[in-house]
N, C-alpha and C positions, 0 to 999 in steps of 0.2 A: 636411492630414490630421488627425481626432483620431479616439481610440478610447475608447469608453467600455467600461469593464469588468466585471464584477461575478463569483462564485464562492460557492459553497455546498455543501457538503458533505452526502452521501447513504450513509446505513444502507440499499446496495441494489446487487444486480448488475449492471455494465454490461448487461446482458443487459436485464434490467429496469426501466434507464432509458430506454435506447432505445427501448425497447415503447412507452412512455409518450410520448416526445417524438416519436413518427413516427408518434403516430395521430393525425392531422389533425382528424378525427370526432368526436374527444371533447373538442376543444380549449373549447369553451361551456363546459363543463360543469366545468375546471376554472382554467382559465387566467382570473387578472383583466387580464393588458396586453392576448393575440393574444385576441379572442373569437369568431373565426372561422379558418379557412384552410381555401380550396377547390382539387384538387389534389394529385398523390401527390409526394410524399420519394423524386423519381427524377431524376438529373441530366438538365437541358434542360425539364423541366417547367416552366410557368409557372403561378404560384401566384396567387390573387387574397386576400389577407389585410387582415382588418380590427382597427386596433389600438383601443385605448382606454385614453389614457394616464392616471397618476392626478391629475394636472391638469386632467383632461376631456377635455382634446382627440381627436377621433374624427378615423379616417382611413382610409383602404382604398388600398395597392400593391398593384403585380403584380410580383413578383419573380421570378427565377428559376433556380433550384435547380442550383448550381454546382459541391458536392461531396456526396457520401454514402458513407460509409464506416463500416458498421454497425457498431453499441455502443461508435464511437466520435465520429463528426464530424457534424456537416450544416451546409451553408454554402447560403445564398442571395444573389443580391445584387439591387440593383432602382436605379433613374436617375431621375432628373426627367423631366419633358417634355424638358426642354431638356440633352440630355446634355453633363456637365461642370460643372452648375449644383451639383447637388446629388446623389451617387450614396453607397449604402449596402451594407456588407456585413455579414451577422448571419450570427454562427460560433456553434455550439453545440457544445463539446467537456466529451467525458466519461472522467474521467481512472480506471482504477482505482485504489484506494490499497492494499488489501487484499484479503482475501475477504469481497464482501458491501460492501464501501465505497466511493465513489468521490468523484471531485469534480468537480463541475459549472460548468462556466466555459460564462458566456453575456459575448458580447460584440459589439461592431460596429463596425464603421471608418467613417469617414465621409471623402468627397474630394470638392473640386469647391471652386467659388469662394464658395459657398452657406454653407461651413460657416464660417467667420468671421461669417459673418451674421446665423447661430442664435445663436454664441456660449455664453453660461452657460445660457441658458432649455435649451439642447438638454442643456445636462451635468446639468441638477438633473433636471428633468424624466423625458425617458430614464433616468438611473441609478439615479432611484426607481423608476419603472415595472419595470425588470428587476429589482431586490430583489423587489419584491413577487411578480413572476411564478416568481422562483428559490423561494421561500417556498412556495406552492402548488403547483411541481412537485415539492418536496422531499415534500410532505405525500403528493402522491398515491402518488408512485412509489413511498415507504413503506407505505404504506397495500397500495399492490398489491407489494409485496415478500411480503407477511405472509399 
């Protein structure tokens, strides 16, 4: 198992970040890792999402939306072909700290025989690409707080 982790801090209402992160539609428009997801933010859904990491690499899962617990959680998770190879789960928790502030923990667990395999390329890589994505969502959900 490893988890990469990442957190970032929001001048914004739970309310107001979630808006942000559970609108699939607008995801192009500000997100640089997900630059797609086709799909609603409803357990059992199966999501088609395409990443682009900032190392380049381009990818498209189907994962599938495992918990949803407004202005607070959303969890998906997605497998290899070969289940047991390589399985993922991306938690998105939105913590309040005060009125108007919150914190933002984006992270993901990785399991399977696969993840020894990726080793460091998966930890730099991945844990860059979510700073950068926590960055952007900060900006927006501020942006639309205001």
């Amino acid at each position: 198992m490893k988890e990469i982790r990442t957190e970032i801090d929001i001048r914004a209402s739970s309310e107001k970040a979630w808006q942000v992160l559970t609108d699939f539609n607008n995801f192009p428009q500000w997100n640089p890792f997900i630059s797609q997801i086709n799909g609603d933010p409803k357990v059992g859904t199966k999501l088609k999402i395409q990443l682009q990491t900032l190392s380049g690499k381009s990818r498209t899962y189907r994962p599938t939306v495992t918990k949803v617990e407004p202005n607070h959680e959303l969890r998906w998770s997605g497998k290899s072909f070969v289940p047991g190879i390589f399985n993922g789960e991306r938690i998105f928790t939105i913590e309040p700290l005060n009125t108007n502030h919150i914190r933002f923990i984006h992270r993901e667990v990785f399991t399977g025989v696969g993840v020894a395999l990726a080793g460091h390329r998966l930890d730099k890589d991945i844990y860059q690409s979510f700073l950068k994505m926590n960055h952007a969502f900060k900006e927006k959900v501020e942006q639309t707080a205001t």
